[in-house]
py3Dmol code that shows the C-alpha trace and the ligand (Angstrom):
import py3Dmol

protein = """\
ATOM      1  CA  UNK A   1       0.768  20.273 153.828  1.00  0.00           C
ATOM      2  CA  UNK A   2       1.316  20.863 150.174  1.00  0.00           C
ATOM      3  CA  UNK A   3       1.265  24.433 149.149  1.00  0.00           C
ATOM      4  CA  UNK A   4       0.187  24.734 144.932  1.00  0.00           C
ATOM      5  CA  UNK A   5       2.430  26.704 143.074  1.00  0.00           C
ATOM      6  CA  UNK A   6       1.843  30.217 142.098  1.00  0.00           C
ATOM      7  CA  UNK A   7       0.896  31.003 138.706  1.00  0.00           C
ATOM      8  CA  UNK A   8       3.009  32.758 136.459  1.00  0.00           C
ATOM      9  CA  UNK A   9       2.234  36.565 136.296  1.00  0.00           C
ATOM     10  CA  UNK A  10       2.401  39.262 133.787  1.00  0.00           C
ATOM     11  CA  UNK A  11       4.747  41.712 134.455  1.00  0.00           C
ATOM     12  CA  UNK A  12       3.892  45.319 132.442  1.00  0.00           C
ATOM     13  CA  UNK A  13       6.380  47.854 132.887  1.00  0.00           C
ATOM     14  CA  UNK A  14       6.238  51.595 131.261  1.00  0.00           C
ATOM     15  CA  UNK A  15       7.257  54.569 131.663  1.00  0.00           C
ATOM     16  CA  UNK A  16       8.242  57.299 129.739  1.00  0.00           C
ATOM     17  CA  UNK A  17      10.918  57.739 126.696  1.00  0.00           C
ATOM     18  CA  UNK A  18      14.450  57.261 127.896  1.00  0.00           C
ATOM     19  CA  UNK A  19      13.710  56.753 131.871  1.00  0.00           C
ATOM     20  CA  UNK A  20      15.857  53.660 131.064  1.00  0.00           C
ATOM     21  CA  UNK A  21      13.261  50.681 130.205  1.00  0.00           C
ATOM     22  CA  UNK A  22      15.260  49.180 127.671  1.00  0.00           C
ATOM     23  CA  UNK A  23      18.241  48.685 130.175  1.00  0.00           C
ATOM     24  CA  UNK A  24      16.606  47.549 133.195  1.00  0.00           C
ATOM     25  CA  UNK A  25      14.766  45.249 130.638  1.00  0.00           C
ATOM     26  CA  UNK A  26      18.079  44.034 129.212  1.00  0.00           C
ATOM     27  CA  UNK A  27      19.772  43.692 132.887  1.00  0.00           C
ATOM     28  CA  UNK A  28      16.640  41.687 134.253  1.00  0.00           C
ATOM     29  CA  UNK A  29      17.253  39.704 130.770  1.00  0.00           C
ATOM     30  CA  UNK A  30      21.321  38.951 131.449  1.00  0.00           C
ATOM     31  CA  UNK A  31      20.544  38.349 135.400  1.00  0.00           C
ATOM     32  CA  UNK A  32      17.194  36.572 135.308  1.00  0.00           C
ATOM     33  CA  UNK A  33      17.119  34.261 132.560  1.00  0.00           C
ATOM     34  CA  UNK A  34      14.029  32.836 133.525  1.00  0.00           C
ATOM     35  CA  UNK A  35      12.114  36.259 133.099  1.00  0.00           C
ATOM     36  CA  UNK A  36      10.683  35.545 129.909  1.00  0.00           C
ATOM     37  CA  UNK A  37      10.921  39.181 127.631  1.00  0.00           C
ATOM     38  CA  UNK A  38       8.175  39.577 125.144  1.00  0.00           C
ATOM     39  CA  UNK A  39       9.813  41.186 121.949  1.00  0.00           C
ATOM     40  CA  UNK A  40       7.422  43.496 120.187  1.00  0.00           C
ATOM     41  CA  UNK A  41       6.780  44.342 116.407  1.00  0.00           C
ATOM     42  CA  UNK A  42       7.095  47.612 114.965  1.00  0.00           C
ATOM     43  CA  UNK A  43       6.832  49.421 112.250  1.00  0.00           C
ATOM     44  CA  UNK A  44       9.887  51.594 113.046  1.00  0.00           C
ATOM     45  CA  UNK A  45      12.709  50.805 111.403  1.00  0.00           C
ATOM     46  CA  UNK A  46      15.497  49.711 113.207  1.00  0.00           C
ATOM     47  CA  UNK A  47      19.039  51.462 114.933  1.00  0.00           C
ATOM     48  CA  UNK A  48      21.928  50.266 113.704  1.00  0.00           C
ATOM     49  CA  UNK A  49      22.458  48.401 116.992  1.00  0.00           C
ATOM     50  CA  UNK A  50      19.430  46.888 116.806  1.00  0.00           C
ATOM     51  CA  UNK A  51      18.393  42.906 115.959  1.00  0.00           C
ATOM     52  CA  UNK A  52      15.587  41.203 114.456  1.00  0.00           C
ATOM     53  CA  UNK A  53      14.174  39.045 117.034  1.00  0.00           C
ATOM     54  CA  UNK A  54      15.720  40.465 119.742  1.00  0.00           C
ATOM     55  CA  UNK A  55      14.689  44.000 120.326  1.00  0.00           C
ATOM     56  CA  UNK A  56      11.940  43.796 118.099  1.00  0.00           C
ATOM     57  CA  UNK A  57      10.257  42.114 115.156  1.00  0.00           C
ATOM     58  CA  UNK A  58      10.625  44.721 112.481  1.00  0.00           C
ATOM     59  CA  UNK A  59       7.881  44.666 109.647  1.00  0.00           C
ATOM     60  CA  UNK A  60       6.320  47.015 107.325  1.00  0.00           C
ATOM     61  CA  UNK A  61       2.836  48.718 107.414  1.00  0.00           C
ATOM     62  CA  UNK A  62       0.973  46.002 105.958  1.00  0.00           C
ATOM     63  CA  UNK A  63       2.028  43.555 107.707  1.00  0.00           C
ATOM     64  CA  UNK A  64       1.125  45.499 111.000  1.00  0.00           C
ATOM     65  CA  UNK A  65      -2.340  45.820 109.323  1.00  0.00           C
ATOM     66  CA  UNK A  66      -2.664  41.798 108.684  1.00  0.00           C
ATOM     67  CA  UNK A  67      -1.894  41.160 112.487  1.00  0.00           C
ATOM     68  CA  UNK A  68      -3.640  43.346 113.454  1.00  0.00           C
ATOM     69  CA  UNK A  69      -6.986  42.002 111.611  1.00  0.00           C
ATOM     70  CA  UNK A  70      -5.975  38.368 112.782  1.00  0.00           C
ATOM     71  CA  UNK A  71      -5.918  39.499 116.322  1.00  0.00           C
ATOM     72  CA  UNK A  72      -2.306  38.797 116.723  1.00  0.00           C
ATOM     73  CA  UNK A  73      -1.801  41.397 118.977  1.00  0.00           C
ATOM     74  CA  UNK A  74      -2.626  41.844 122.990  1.00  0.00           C
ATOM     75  CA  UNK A  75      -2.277  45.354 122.136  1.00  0.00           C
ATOM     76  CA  UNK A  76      -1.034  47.453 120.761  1.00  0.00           C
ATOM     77  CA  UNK A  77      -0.546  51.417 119.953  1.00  0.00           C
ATOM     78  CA  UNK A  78       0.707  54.472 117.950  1.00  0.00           C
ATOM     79  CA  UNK A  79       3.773  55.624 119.707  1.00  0.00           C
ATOM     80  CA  UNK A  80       5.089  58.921 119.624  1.00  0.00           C
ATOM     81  CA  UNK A  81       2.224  59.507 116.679  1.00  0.00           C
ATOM     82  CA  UNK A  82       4.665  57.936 114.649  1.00  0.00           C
ATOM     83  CA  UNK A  83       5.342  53.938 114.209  1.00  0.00           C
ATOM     84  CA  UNK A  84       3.062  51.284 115.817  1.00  0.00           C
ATOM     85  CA  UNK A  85       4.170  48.754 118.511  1.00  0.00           C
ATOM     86  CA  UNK A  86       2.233  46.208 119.347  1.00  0.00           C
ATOM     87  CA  UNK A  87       2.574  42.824 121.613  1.00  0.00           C
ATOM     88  CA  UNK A  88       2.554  39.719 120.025  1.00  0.00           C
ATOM     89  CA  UNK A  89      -0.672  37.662 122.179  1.00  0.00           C
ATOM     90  CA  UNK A  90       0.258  34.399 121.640  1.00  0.00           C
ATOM     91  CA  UNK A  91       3.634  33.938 123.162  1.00  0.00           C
ATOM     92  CA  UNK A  92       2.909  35.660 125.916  1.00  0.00           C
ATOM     93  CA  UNK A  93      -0.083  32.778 126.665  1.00  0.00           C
ATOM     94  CA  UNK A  94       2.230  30.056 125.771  1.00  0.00           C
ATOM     95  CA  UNK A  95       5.256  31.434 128.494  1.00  0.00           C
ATOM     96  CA  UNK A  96       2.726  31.982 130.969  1.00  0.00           C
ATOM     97  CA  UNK A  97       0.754  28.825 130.671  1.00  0.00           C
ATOM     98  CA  UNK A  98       4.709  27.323 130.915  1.00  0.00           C
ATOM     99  CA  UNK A  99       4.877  28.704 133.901  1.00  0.00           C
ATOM    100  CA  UNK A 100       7.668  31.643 132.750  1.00  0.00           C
ATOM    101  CA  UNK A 101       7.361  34.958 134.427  1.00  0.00           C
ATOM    102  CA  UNK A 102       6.436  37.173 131.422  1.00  0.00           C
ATOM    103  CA  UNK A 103       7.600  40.858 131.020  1.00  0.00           C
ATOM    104  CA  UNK A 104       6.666  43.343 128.684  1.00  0.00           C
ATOM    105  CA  UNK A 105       8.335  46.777 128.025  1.00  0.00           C
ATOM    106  CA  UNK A 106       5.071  49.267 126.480  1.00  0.00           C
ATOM    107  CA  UNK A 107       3.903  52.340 126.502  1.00  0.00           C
ATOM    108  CA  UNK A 108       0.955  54.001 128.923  1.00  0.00           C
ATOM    109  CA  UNK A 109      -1.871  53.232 126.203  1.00  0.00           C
ATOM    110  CA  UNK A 110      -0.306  49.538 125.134  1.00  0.00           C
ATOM    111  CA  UNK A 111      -0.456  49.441 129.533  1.00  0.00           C
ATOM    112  CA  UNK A 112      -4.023  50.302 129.919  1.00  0.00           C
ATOM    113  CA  UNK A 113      -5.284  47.723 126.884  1.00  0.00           C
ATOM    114  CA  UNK A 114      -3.590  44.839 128.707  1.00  0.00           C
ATOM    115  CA  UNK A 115      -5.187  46.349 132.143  1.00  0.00           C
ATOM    116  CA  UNK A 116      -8.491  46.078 130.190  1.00  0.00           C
ATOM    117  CA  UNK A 117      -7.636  42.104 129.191  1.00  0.00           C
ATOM    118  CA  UNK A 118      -5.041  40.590 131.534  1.00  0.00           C
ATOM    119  CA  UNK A 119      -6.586  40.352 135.114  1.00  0.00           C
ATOM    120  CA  UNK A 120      -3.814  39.485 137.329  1.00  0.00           C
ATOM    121  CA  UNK A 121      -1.107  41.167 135.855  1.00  0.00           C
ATOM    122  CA  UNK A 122       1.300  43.187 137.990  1.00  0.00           C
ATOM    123  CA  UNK A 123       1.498  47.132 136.788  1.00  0.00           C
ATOM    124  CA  UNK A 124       5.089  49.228 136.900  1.00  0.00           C
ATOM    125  CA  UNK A 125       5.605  52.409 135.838  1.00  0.00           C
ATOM    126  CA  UNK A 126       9.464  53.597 135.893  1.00  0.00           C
ATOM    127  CA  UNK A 127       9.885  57.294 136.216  1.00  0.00           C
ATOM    128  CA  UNK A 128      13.025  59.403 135.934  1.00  0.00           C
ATOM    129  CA  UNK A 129      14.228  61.337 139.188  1.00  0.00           C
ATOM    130  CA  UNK A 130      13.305  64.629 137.709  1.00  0.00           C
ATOM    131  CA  UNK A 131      11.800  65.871 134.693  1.00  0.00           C
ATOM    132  CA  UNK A 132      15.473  67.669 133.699  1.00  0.00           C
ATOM    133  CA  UNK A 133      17.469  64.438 133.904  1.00  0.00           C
ATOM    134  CA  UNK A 134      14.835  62.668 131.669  1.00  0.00           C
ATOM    135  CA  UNK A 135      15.658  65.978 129.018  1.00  0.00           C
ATOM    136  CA  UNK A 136      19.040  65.103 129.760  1.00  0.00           C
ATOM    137  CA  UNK A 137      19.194  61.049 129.162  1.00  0.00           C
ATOM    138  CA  UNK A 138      17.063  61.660 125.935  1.00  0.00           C
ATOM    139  CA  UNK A 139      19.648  64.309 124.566  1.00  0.00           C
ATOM    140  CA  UNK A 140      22.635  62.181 125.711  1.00  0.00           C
ATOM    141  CA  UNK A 141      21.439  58.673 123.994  1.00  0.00           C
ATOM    142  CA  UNK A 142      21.675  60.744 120.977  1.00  0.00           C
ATOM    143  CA  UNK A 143      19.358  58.043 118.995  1.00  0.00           C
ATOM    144  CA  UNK A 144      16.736  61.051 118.180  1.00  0.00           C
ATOM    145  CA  UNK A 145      17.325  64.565 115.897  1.00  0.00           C
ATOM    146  CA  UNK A 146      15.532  67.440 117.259  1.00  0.00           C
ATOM    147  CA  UNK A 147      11.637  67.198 116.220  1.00  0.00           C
ATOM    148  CA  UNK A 148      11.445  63.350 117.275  1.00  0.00           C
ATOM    149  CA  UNK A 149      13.224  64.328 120.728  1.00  0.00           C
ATOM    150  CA  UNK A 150       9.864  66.571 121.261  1.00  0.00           C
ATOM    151  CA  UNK A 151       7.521  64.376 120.050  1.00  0.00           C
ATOM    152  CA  UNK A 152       8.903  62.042 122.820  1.00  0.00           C
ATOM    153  CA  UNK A 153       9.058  64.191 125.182  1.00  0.00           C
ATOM    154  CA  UNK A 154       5.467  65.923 124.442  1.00  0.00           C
ATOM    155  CA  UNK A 155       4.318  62.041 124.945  1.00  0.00           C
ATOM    156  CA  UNK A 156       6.910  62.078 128.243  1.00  0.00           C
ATOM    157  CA  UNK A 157       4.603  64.535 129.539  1.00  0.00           C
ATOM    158  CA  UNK A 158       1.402  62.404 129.483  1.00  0.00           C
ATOM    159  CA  UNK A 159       2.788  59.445 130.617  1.00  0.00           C
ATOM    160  CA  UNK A 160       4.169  60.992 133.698  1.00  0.00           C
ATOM    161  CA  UNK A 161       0.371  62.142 134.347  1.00  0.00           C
ATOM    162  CA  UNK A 162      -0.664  58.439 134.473  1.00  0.00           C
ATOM    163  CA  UNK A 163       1.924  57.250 137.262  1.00  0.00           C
ATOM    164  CA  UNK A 164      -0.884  57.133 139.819  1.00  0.00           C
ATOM    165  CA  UNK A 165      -2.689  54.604 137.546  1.00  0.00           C
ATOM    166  CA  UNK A 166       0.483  51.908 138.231  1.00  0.00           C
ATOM    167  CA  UNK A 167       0.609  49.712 141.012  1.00  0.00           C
ATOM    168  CA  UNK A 168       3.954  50.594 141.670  1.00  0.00           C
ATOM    169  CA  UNK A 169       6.247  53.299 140.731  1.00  0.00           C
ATOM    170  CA  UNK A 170      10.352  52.625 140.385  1.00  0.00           C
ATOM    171  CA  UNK A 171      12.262  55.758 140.386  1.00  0.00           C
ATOM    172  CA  UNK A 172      15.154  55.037 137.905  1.00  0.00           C
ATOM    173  CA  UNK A 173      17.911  56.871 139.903  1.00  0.00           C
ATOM    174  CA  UNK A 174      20.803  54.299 139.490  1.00  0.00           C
ATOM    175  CA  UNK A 175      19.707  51.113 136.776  1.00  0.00           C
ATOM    176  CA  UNK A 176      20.841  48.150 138.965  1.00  0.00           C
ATOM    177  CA  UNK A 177      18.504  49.136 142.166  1.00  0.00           C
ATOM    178  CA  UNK A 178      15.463  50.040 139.749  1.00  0.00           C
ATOM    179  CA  UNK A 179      16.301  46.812 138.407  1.00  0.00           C
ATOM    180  CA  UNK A 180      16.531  45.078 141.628  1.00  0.00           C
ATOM    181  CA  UNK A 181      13.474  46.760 142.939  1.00  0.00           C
ATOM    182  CA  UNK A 182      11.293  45.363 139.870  1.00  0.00           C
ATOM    183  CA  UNK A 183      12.938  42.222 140.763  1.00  0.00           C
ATOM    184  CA  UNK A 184      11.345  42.092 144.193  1.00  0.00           C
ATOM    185  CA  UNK A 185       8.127  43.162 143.193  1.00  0.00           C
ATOM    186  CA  UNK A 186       8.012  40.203 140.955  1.00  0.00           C
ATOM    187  CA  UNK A 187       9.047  38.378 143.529  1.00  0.00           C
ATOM    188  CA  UNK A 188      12.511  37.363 141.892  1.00  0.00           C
ATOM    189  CA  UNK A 189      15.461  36.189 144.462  1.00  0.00           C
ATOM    190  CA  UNK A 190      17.582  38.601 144.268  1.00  0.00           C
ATOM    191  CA  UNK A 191      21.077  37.205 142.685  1.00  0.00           C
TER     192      UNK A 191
END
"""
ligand_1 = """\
24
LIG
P 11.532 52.893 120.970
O 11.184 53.419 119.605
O 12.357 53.877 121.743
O 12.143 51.510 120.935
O 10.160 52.719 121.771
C 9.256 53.761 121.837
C 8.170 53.445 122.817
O 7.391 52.348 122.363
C 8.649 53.059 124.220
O 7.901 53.814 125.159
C 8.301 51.607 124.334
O 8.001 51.217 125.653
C 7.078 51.528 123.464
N 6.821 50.158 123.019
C 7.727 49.222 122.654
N 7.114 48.084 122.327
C 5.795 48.287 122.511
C 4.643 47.464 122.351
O 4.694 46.294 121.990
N 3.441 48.049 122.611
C 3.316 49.335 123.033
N 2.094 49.794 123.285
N 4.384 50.133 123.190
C 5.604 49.615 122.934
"""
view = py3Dmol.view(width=600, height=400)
view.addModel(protein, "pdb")
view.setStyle({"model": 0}, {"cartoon": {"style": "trace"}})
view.addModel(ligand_1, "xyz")
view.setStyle({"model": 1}, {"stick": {}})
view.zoomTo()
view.show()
């Protein structure tokens, strides 16, 4: 008997500011190179140990505005009520259509667009262990001043109101079992 192969599934993971995304995202990317990692465009501008291409796409306003009225994006949002992030729609077709497990790393209302558009894809929301150690991570990245820390962690607080609305929630205790967790949901072999 011949058994077809699966199709290639989106991947959405959220969660809220400084549960630790970014580095399960980077240790799925340095462990699972076939994982493909959709990079975003924003309009923020850039830490100084960020790259162009490969933690975002960094462009200005109206350039936002132009993909946005070409349809360029599979969604995207105002984050923070500050800078816009939005997911580039076309690579993520192409990867998939290769055959590429696809993840993306977005916020609860970028989330709920691609639950809206994406049937099939596979919903994870990480959380923090308690609502003190997220506090604690976003004070000790030390990438924030004082009124963006509470802008991110007044949108913290709505985001960890939507964790029933996942499919599955990681608990980001210790990164390399959260990231081996995600792994197994997306049905990764573990390596
Ligand atoms: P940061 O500024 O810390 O890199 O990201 C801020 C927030 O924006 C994070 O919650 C991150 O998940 C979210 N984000 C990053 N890229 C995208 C995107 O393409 N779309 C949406 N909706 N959110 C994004």
């Amino acid at each position: 008997m011949t058994t077809s192969p699966q199709p290639a599934r989106l991947t959405v993971l959220a969660g809220p500011t400084a549960v630790g995304k970014g580095t399960v995202s980077a240790e799925i990317r340095a462990r699972y190179p076939e994982v493909w990692l959709s990079v975003s465009t924003t309009t923020r501008p850039p830490r100084p140990s960020e790259v162009e291409g490969v933690h975002y796409h960094f462009v200005d306003d109206a350039t936002f505005d132009r993909m946005i009225a070409e349809g360029a994006f599979l969604e995207w949002a105002l984050v923070h009520g500050r800078n816009r992030y939005g997911t580039p729609r076309q690579p993520v077709l192409d990867h998939l259509a290769a055959g590429q497990p696809a993840l993306l790393e977005i916020d609860l209302q970028g989330a709920r667009q691609v639950r809206e558009t994406m049937s099939g894809a596979r919903f994870v929301f990480l959380a923090p262990p308690s609502w003190e150690e997220l506090v604690r991570r976003l004070v000790g990245r030390g990438t924030e001043g004082p009124d963006e820390r509470e802008r991110r962690l007044a949108t913290a607080r709505v985001e960890l109101a939507a964790e029933s609305e996942f499919d599955h929630v990681i608990v980001n205790d210790e990164v390399s079992l959260a990231t081996d967790e995600l792994v197994r949901l997306m049905g990764l072999a573990t390596r």
